[in-house]
C-alpha positions as CSV (number, residue, x, y, z in Angstrom):
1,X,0.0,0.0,0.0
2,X,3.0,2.3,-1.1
3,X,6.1,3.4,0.3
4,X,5.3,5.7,2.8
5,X,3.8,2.5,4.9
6,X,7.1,0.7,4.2
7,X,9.2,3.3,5.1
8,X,6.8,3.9,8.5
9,X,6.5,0.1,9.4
10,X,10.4,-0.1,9.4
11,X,10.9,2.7,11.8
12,X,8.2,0.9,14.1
13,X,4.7,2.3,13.1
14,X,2.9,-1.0,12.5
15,X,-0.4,-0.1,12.1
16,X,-0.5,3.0,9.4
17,X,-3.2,3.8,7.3
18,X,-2.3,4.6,3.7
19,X,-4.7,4.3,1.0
20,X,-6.1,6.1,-2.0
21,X,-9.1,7.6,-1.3
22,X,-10.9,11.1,-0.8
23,X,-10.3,12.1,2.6
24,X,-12.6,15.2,2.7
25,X,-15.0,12.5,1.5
26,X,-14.3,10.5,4.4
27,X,-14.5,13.8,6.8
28,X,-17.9,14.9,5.4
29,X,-19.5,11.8,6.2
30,X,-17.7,11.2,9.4
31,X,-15.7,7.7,8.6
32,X,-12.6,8.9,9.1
33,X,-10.3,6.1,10.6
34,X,-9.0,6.2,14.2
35,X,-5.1,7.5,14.3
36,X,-3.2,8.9,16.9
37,X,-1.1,11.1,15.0
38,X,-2.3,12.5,11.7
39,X,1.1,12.2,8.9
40,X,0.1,14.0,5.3
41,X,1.6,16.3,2.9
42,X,-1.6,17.5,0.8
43,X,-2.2,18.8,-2.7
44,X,-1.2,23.0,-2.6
45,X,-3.6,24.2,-4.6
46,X,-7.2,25.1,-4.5
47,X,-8.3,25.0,-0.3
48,X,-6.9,21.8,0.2
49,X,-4.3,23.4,2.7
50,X,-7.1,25.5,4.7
51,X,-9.5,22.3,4.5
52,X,-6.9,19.9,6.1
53,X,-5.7,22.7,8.5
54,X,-9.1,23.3,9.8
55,X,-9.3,19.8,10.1
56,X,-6.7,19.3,12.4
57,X,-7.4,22.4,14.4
58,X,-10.8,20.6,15.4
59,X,-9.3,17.3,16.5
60,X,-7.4,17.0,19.9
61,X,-4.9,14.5,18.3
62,X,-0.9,15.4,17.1
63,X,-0.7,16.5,13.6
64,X,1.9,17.1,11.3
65,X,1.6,18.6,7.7
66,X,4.2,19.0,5.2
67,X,3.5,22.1,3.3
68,X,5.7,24.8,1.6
69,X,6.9,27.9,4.3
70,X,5.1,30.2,3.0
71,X,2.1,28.8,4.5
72,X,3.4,30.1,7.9
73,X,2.8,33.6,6.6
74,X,-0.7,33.3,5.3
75,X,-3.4,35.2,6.6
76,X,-5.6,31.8,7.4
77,X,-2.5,30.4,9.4
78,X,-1.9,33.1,11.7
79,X,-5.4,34.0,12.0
80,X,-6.1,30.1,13.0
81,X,-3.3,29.9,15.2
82,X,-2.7,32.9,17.1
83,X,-6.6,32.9,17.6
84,X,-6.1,29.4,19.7
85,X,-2.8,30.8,21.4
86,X,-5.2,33.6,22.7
87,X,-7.4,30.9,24.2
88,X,-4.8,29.3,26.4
């Protein structure tokens, strides 16, 4: 089921999920699979970044996203981020 889940099983991960299929899909009718840490490095255009960060920032689970830097500087990141940062 592709490299990534090689790669992850050798380091010790043992139970990844990995498989083609539309995870806002999977989101909008609430199937998404149990994780504990959430690993993806999504498309960069359209929304998919602001979709997948939104995402994230409604789960209480660890999350890492590979995305180009200038993300970081985006109104929608800041906005998102500092907003929570206020809250604690």
């Amino acid at each position: 089921e592709g490299g990534t889940k090689v790669r992850l099983g050798a380091l010790g991960f043992k139970n990844v999920y990995n498989r083609c299929e539309d995870f806002y899909a999977r989101i909008a009718d609430g199937t998404t699979p149990e994780y504990d840490v959430l690993l993806t490095n999504p498309p960069y255009s359209q929304d998919h970044i602001t979709k997948l960060l939104r995402f994230c920032d409604e789960q209480s689970k660890p999350w890492v996203i590979l995305v180009p830097n200038y993300v970081y500087a985006k109104n929608y990141y800041t906005e998102m981020f500092d907003a929570k940062d206020r809250k604690s």
